[in-house]
N, C-alpha and C positions, 0 to 999 in steps of 0.2 A: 732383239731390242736391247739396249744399254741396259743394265742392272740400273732397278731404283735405290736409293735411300731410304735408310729407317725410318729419316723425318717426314718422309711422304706417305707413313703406314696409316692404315694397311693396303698395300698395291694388290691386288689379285691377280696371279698370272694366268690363264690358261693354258699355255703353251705347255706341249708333254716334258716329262720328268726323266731325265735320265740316272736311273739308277744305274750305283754301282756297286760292286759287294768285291770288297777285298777280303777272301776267306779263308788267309793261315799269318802271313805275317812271318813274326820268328814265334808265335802266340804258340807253346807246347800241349801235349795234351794232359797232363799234370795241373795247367791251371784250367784246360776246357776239353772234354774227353769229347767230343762233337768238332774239333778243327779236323778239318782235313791235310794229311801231312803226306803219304806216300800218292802214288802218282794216276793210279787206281779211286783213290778216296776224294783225289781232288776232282775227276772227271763226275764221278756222282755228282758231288754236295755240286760243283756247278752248274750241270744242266738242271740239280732240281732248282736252285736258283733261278737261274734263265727259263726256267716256267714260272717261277712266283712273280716274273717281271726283272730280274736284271737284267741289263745289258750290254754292260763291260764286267767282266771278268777279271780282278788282281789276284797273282799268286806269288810266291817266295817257291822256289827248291831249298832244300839243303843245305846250300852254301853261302858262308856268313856273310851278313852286311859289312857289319865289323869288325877287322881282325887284320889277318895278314895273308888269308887268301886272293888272290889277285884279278882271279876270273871267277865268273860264272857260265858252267854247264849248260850249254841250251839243247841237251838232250834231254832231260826231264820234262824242260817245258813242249820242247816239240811231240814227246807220246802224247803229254796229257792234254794237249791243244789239239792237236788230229782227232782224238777220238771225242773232244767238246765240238771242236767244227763237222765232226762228221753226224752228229746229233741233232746241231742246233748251230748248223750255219749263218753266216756274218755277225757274228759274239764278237764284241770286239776286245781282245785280249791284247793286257802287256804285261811284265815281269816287274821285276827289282833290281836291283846292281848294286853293288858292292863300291864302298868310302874309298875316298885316294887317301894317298900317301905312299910315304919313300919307299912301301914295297909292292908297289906297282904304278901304271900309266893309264890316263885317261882311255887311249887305243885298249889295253890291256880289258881292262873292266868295263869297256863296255860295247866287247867283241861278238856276243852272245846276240845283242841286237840286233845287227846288220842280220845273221846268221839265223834268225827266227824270220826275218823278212824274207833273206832266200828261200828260207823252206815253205815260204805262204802259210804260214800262220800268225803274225804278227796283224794285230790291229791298230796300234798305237805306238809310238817311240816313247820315250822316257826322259823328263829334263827332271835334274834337282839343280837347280839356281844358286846352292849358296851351303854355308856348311851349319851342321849342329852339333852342339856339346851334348853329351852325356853323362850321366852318373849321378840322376837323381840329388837326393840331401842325406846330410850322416845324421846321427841322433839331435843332436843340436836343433835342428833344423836349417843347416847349410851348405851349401852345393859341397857336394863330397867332394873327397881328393881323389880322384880321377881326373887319370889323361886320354878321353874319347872321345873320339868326334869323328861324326860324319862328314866327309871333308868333299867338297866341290868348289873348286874356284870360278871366277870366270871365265879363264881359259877352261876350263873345262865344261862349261855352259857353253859356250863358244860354239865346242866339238862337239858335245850332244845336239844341237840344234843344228847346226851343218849337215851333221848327217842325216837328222828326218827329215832335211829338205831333201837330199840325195837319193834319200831310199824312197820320198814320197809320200812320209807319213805324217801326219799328226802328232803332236807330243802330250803325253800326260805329263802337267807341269805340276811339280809338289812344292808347294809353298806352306813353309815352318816357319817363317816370318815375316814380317809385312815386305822388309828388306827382298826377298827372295820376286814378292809380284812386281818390286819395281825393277827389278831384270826384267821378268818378263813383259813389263810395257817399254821398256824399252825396245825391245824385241819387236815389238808388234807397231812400234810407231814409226821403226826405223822400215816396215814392212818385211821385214823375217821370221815373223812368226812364222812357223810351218802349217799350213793350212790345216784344219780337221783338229786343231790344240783345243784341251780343256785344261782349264786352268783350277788348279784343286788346293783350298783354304782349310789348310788344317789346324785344327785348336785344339790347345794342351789341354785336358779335363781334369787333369790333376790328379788321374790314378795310375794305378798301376801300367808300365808299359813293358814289351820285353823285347832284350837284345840279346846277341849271342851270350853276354856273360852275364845274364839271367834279368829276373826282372826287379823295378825301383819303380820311383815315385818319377813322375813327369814334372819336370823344371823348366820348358823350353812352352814356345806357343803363345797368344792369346787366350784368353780362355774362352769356353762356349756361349758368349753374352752379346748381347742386341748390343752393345756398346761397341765390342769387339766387331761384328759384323758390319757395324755401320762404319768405324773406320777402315776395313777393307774395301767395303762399297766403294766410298769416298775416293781410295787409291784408283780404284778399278776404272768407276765412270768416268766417260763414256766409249773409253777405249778395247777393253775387254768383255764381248759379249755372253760366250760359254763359259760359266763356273760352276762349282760344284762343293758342297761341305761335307766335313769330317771331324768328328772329336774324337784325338785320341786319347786315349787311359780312360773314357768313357762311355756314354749313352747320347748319340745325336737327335737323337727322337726325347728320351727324356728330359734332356737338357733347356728343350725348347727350343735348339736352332736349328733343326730341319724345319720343324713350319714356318718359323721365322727366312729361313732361305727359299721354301717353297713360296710362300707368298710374294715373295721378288724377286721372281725368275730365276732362282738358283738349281742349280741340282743336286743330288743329295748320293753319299755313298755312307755305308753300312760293314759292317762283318765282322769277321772275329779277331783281324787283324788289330781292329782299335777298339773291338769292345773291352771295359772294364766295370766291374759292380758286383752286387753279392749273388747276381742269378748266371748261370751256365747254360743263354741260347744258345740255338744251333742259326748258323749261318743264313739255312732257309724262314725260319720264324722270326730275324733280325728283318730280309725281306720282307717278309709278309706284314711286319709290323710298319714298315714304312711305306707298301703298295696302301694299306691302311689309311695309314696318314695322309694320301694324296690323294684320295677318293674325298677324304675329309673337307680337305683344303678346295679341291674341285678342280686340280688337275691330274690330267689320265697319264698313263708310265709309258711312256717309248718304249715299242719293239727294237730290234737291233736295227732294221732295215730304217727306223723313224730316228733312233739316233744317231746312224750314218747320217745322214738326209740335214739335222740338226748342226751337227759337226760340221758338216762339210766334205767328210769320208767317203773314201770309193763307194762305190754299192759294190758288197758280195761278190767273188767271182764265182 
């Protein structure tokens, strides 16, 4: 069903909840000694996830978002994805990919893709729509003198979206600003959206975040507010049915916008990719604090085979 609007609260949805838990991020374990980082740690903290109730699965390997590395390894991902799918079959897993620019190509960086769908273990493709600045504020309080950025064009939206059509997947579409969901409705009105897409609302919380050249303040984003939320609605309706929320550099549960998403149809992700605050969960109890919340609210959490089914997603092979 179309996402409601704020102005109509409170809507009650009951339709199930698909959680997701993105649980490393570039997030070190210096600031949280509970992320899972080598390839072993990630297969754990996963499937205890995927018992607390998640149902997609986001990871990072080792190789920077940011930088001047050009590809991504999808031999990390493929160990530690065989032995999540051999566990706790039809998870629906996708990765991360690495910023353009002059030292490398869109093909280049986001080669790993295709190559995790050959291998069958891919559950989702990967769109970022549009680019981000980095580099927090200097003491002042003003955007630091830095020059980074998360860089995707629309040709390169283009080619991310071409290809989960080809390969036949669904795209995890990460939207850092409002700007980024109006690609993707374009996308979907032109009818290219690639089938089985969730479309994911991410909001700046205003802490701490981290990239490869360590961690700042978040300067990018909407923030976590029913304000916020209801101008993405706004965008969305009635075009975009599947979406999903996230605050980074914070607490989406604390903040109040997981129930506020929960109660209009939204779906909600978690982990320690975006948590920020003075307490150090682990991945599993960020779940379980949001299976919580949905019992609350009075909607029950998709299995993987419920959020294929939701998506649009193959079932399992």
């Amino acid at each position: 069903m179309p996402p409601a609007t704020l102005s109509d609260s409170p809507v009650i949805i009951e339709a199930p909840v698909i959680v997701e838990v993105a649980v490393n991020g570039a997030t070190p374990k210096s600031r949280n000694p509970h992320v899972p980082r080598t390839v072993d740690e990630i297969v754990i903290d996963a499937v205890a996830c995927i018992d607390a109730g998640a149902s997609i699965v986001h990871n990072h390997n080792d190789d920077p978002v940011l930088g001047t590395v050009p590809t991504h390894d999808p031999q990390p991902y493929i160990d530690a994805w065989r032995a999540i799918l051999a566990q706790r079959p039809g998870t629906i897993l996708y990765p991360t990919m690495g910023g353009g620019g002059p030292h490398t190509t869109i093909e280049q960086r986001y080669s790993h893709i295709p190559a995790l769908a050959e291998a069958g273990v891919l559950g989702q493709g990967l769109v970022d729509p549009g680019c981000v600045a980095f580099g927090g504020t200097d003491p002042d309080g003003l955007p630091a003198d830095a020059d980074i950025v998360y860089r995707n064009t629309y040709a390169d939206a283009r080619y991310m979206f071409a290809t989960c059509h080809a390969m036949g997947h669904g795209a995890s579409i990460s939207c850092f600003e409002p700007g980024f969901v109006r690609v993707a409705l374009a996308y979907q009105r032109a009818g290219k959206l690639p089938p089985g897409s969730l479309v994911k609302l991410y909001f700046g919380a205003g802490g701490l975040a981290c990239a490869d050249d360590g961690a700042y303040p978040l300067s990018f984003g909407l923030p976590p507010t029913e304000a916020s939320l209801d101008a993405y609605l706004a965008l969305l309706s009635p075009d975009i049915e599947n979406w999903s929320v996230a605050a980074l550099g914070g607490d989406v549960i604390e903040s109040g916008l997981a129930r506020l998403a929960l109660e209009r149809g939204g779906h909600v992700r978690v982990g320690l990719e975006d948590h920020a605050g003075s307490r150090q969960p682990s991945n599993v109890e960020l779940v379980d604090e949001l299976v919580a919340l949905c019992d609350e609210v009075g909607r029950p959490v998709a299995t993987s085979v419920e959020a294929r089914s939701i998506l649009g997603l193959p079932a399992a092979g």
